[in-house]
Phi, psi and omega in degrees: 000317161329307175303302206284345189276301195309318196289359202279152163289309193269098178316321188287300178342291213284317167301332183292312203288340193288305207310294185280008173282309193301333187296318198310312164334282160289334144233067182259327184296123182277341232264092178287148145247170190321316177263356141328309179279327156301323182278329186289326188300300218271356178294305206287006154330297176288025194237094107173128190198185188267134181290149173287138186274353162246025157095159158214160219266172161291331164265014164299297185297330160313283178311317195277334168272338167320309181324287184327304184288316175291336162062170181266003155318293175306305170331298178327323201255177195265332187276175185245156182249128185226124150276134203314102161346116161254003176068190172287355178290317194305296181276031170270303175304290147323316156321300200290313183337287177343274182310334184291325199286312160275016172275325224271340162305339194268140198320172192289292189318305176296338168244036170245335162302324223267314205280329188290334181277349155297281192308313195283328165315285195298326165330311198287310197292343159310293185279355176272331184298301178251061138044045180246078186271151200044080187251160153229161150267145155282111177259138183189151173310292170257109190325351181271306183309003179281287216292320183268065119277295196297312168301308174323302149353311189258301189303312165314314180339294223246317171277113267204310174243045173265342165304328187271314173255317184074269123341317169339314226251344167266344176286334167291335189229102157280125191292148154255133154237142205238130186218104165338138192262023150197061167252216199293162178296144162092344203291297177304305192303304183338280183313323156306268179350269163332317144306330193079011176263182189271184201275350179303307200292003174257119186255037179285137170325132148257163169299197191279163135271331180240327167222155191074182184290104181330352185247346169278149189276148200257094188331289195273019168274300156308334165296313190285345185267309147354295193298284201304334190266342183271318203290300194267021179116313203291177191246156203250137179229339175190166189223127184234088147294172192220112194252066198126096174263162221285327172286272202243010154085037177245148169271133222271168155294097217252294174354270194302343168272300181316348190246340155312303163334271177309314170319337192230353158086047212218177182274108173269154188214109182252148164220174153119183223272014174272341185279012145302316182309323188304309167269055225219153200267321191260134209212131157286148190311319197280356182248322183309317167288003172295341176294327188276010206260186175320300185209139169221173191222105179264134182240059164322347205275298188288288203292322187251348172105346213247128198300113164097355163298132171323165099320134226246155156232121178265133174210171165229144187197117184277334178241113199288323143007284214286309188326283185333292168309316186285351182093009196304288215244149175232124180289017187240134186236032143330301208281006193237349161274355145340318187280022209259294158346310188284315186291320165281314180284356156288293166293324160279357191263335202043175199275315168325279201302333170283331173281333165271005160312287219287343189278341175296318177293357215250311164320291217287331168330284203328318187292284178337288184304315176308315178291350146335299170322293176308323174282117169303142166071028167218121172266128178240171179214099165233151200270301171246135195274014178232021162193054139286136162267329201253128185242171195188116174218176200192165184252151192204119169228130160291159176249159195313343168278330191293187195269121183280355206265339163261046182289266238300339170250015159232016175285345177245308203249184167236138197288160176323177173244145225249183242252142226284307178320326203258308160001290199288328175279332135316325164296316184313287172325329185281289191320307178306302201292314172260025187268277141053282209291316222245343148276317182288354195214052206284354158289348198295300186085012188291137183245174193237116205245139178243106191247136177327264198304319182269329175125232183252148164232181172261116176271145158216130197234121182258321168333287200286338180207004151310314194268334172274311180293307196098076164258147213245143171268028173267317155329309175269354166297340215236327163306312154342271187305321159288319187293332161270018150275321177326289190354290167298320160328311213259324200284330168309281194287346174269345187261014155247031138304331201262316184308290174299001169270334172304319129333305182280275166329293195279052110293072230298158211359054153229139166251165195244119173285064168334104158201085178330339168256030147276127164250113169166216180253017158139178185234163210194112139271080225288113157299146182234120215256111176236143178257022189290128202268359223240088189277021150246359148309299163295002183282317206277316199284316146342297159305312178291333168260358169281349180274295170005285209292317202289319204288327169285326135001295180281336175285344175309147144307080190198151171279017165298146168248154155216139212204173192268005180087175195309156188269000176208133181117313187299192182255163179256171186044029178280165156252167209178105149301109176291215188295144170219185218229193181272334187254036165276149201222094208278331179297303206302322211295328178289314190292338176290348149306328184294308204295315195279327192307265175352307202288327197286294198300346152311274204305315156333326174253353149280342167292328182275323166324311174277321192298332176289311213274341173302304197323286226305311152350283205282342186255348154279326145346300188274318180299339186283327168293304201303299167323317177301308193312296207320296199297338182284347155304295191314326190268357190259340166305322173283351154282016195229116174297340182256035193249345178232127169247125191255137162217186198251150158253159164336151201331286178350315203248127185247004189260175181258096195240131173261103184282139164250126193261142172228178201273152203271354158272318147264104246249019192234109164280133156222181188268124169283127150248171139194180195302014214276127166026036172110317182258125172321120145249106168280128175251111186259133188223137168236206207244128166213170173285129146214170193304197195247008187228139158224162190214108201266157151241154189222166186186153180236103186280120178267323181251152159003106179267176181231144192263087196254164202282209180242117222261154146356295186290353176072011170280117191281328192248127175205158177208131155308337182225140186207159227274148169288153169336297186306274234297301188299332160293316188311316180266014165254344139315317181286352162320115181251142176299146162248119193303132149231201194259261175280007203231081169333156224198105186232161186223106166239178170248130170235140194238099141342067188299333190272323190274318213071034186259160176272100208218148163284108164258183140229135206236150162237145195204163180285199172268331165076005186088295216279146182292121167324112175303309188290019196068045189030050187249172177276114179234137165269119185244000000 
């Protein structure tokens, strides 16, 4: 191909070609190296950053989106990453981007020739392929934009001054358009949008319900809603059929809609991916009337593999005028090179290649479906079974009560839908079965489709993904052999779900979790019996032995899965069964949850039991400290003579209240009682510096005292009037002993002869070695 670029006369042509095989190239190549890896680190620095100002080469740039497209994720990992083989057709396709960009450059005249013969070329070949004669084409990006061409189309048509006055011109005949309720999602609001009419002018059909296919639009039902929309003013303006519906790939009646059409005066517009089939030597009847309709819309890109290409709307119109407003066609003829892509991947693929693509996919359906056939408990919805392109299947088993004898006559097609519970755990099943196929088999293209009536199923569309995947028919033999190792997994796990649900009830502490979107054999929660009234306590604790319970599950030996369930959606503190096999033995499997439950919420509740007696422990502990500290404050404020101050409260008040000052490091009040004539005395004591000796006096004050100094004798205290002998024994009975630590306690009475007072010292002194008279107590003599 090298050699052939050099013989081109236009060096640049011969250089584009050059250019783009090395990008294709390099980034088709994974294989990094060290310094490859260098350059990508120090390229994404700068990403997002101020562009360099002196530029960079094409293989900088080359590189830096290689970086880009592979991303760093992939680097990380051990596997290798490849970008999707598009062959050469694919970079034919890519070459006309190019080639578009320097054409578009070339003088007016020479590139209004250049697009028309391009544009006119690719047109014929088109309407020659799918036997669609005297058409013109449309090319356009989004596959929608075709068909709201054509609506714009039909409205000059049918409105005579909508150029002219323009909307106006619709309040007298308000357009209806009509759309199958199983075409694509979004289509009618789309087109409302884009037109600007409101959502009234959008109809859908619904489909047939009682006879024929559930997915063809339901004909004489659309007659009557035509006839009731002309009887009330409006006007019929356009019909949108489907030769392939976007689901299960069934086709419309298009014959009997084509004659409606005409009957009511109105416009057909066919899409879907069976108008591939028209360059097919053999065309089922029913796809084969689409050559008769208005307008169709081709998606060439997805059918044939090739990246980057248009989409085509094939139409008939007699007045080029009417186009021209609608925008179907352009006078500028930049916008007309669009087809320049399609128009090279045309021409090297040829009309062989391209019919033998489109013919492969249409064997590999067939290779399906036949294998299909042969499988118990697979259900298919194919329209026609020798030239569906779209195959659509599913998994289904009656349950054991039921009449086993009609597996075998519901086994090729699917039956009415079945009762919504047991529905959903069939969808649930379908859903598992093609998330499975489509990992285990990812050449395959098989997808997972959610259809009204049959529920969810599996599709494979080779049309939509063959010529991109490269799929093989070695690929769908390997489709096969997992769906019948599936097959018993799913015939297993559903016909021991209702057993383990039975199980799980009669079992004293588990409960059984409902939840139809598990696939598998069910959910199990170990109760956990608490008297704890604090419910998030019991919440936390619930959780911790139900994660418990999962961690032991898994360390079992068994192809059992067990897991915490869907990461959205699912129940908390659960256990979640997968899939399981025939030789499962769900009573042992249940008690063996129970058994490991119990055994986790024991340990638990002896781990909780020693952890109260560590408390109880540590706060008997602490409390006895605390009690030692008091006492060991207390004796040392009773050795320190400068630590106590005595006052009186007002007359009124019969209690005494005493401060004791303690050493100023340690920093704790605590409280005294004892005893007077009957009534509590709180002595409140605090922290003050004091000496290492104390000397307490106590006195019962009849009148106001007075604070007089502090004498030789260590007498603290004096009153002028003082109490007789007797009176002063009495109250010196009422003394209760006080405990200290190391220290004897002694009380004597000493007599003032010059003031003539009575006064109570008190002396503190050791022990001497000798046993304490008092019990080491405060004794009063």
């Amino acid at each position: 191909m090298d050699a052939s670029l050099e013989k081109m006369v236009d060096p640049t042509l011969a250089e584009m070609g050059k250019n783009l095989n090395e990008a294709m190239k390099m980034l088709e190549d994974n294989q990094r190296k060290v310094e490859e890896e260098n350059e990508k680190k120090y390229a994404r620095k700068d990403i997002p950053g101020p562009l360099q100002g002196s530029g960079q080469d094409m293989v900088s740039i080359l590189q830096l989106v290689q970086n880009l497209m592979h991303g760093e994720e992939e680097e990380e990992t051990s596997q290798t990453y490849r970008l999707q083989n598009v062959g050469e057709q694919g970079h034919m396709a890519l070459l006309g981007h190019s080639l578009a960009a320097y054409i578009s450059v070339l003088d007016r005249e020479r590139l209004r020739k250049l697009t028309t013969r391009i544009l006119s070329d690719t047109t014929l070949w088109l309407c020659r392929l799918f036997r669609y004669e005297n058409g013109s084409a449309y090319y356009h990006e989004d596959d929608r934009e075709g068909l709201l061409k054509i609506c714009r189309l039909v409205i000059h048509t049918r409105y005579e001054d909508y150029t002219i006055e323009g909307f106006n011109v619709l309040y007298s005949k308000q357009p209806v358009i009509y759309i199958s309720s199983a075409a694509r999602t979004g289509l009618g609001q789309a087109l409302c949008n884009q037109l600007g009419l409101p959502l009234s002018c959008m109809c859908l059909v619904p489909c047939n319900t009682m006879f024929g296919s559930q997915h063809q639009m339901d004909v004489a039902l659309l007659d009557r809603v035509i006839k009731d929309d002309v009887e009330s003013g409006k006007l019929p303006l356009l019909l949108v059929a489907n030769a392939g519906t976007p689901g299960a790939g069934h086709t419309d009646k298009l014959g009997r809609l084509k004659e409606l059409c005409e009957q009511y005066n109105m416009w057909l517009h066919v899409e879907g991916v069976n108008l591939a089939t028209l360059a097919l030597g053999y065309v089922s009847s029913s796809v084969l009337a689409a050559t008769k309709c208005d307008s169709m819309t081709l998606t060439l890109g997805s059918w044939l593999g090739l990246p980057a290409v248009p989409a085509v709307t094939l139409y008939r119109h007699e007045d080029p005028s009417l186009s021209l407003a609608a925008g179907l066609t352009s006078s500028q003829p930049v916008e007309k090179l669009r087809a320049l892509p399609l128009w090279l991947s045309l021409q090297y693929l040829g009309h062989d290649g391209i019919v033998e693509r489109i013919k492969h996919a249409s064997q590999l359906s067939q290779r399906l479906l036949e294998n299909l056939k042969n499988l118990d408990f697979i259900k298919t919805s194919v329209e026609d079974e020798l030239s569906s392109p779209v195959v659509v299947f599913k998994f289904f088993q009656e349950y054991s009560n039921r009449d086993q004898t009609s597996h075998a006559a519901q086994a090729s097609t699917i039956q009415h839908p079945i009762i919504s519970s047991e529905r959903h755990v069939y969808d649930t099943f379908n859903q598992w079965l093609g998330e499975q196929l489509a990992q285990l088999v990812p050449a395959s293209g098989v997808d997972v489709v959610e259809l009204e009536d049959e529920g969810t199923c599996v599709r494979f569309s080779p049309l939509m993904t063959s010529a991109v995947l490269g799929t093989e028919i070695q690929d769908i033999d390997q489709l096969v052999d997992c769906l019948k190792m599936k097959i018993p997994v799913l015939t297993s796990t559903l016909q021991l779900r209702e057993e383990f649900e039975q199980e799980v009830r009669r079992t004293p502490g588990l409960l059984y979790i409902e939840d139809l979107s598990w696939p598998g054999l069910g959910v199990v929660r170990y109760n956990y019996h608490s008297d704890e009234k604090n419910d998030d306590k019991q919440e936390k604790e619930l959780e911790k032995i139900n994660t418990e319970l999962l961690k032991k599950l898994n360390e079992l030996e068994s192809d059992l899965t067990f897991s915490l369930g869907p990461e959205f959606g699912g129940q908390k503190n659960c256990v979640y069964i997968g899939m399981v096999t025939e030789d499962l033995d769900v009573s042992e499997l249940v008690e063996t949850i129970a058994a490991t439950g119990r055994e986790i919420e024991e340990n638990s509740r002896l781990l909780e039991n020693m952890t109260e007696v560590v408390r109880k422990g540590i706060q008997e502990a602490q409390l006895q400290l605390q009690k030692a500290n008091e006492e060991r404050l207390l004796e040392e404020a009773l050795w320190n003579p400068r630590n106590l101050c005595t006052y009186q409260k007002p007359k009124e008040q019969a209690l005494l209240h005493h401060q004791l000052l303690l050493p100023a490091s340690q920093s704790k009040d605590f409280l005294v009682k004892k005893s007077l004539k009957g009534l509590s005395e709180v002595l409140m004591h605090s922290v003050r510096p004091a000496p290492s000796a104390t000397v307490m006096t106590w006195r019962r004050w009849t009148r106001e005292p007075q604070l007089c100094p502090l004498a030789k004798s260590k007498d603290l205290w004096r009153h002028k009037n003082w109490r007789s002998r007797r009176r002063w024994q009495r109250q010196q009975q009422t003394l209760r002993p006080l405990r200290v630590t190391n220290h004897c306690v002694t009380a004597r009475r000493q007599r003032n002869k010059e003031v003539k007072d009575k006064i109570l010292t008190v002396d503190f002194g050791p022990c001497r070695g000798r046993p304490c008279p008092g019990g080491r107590a405060l004794m009063m003599h």
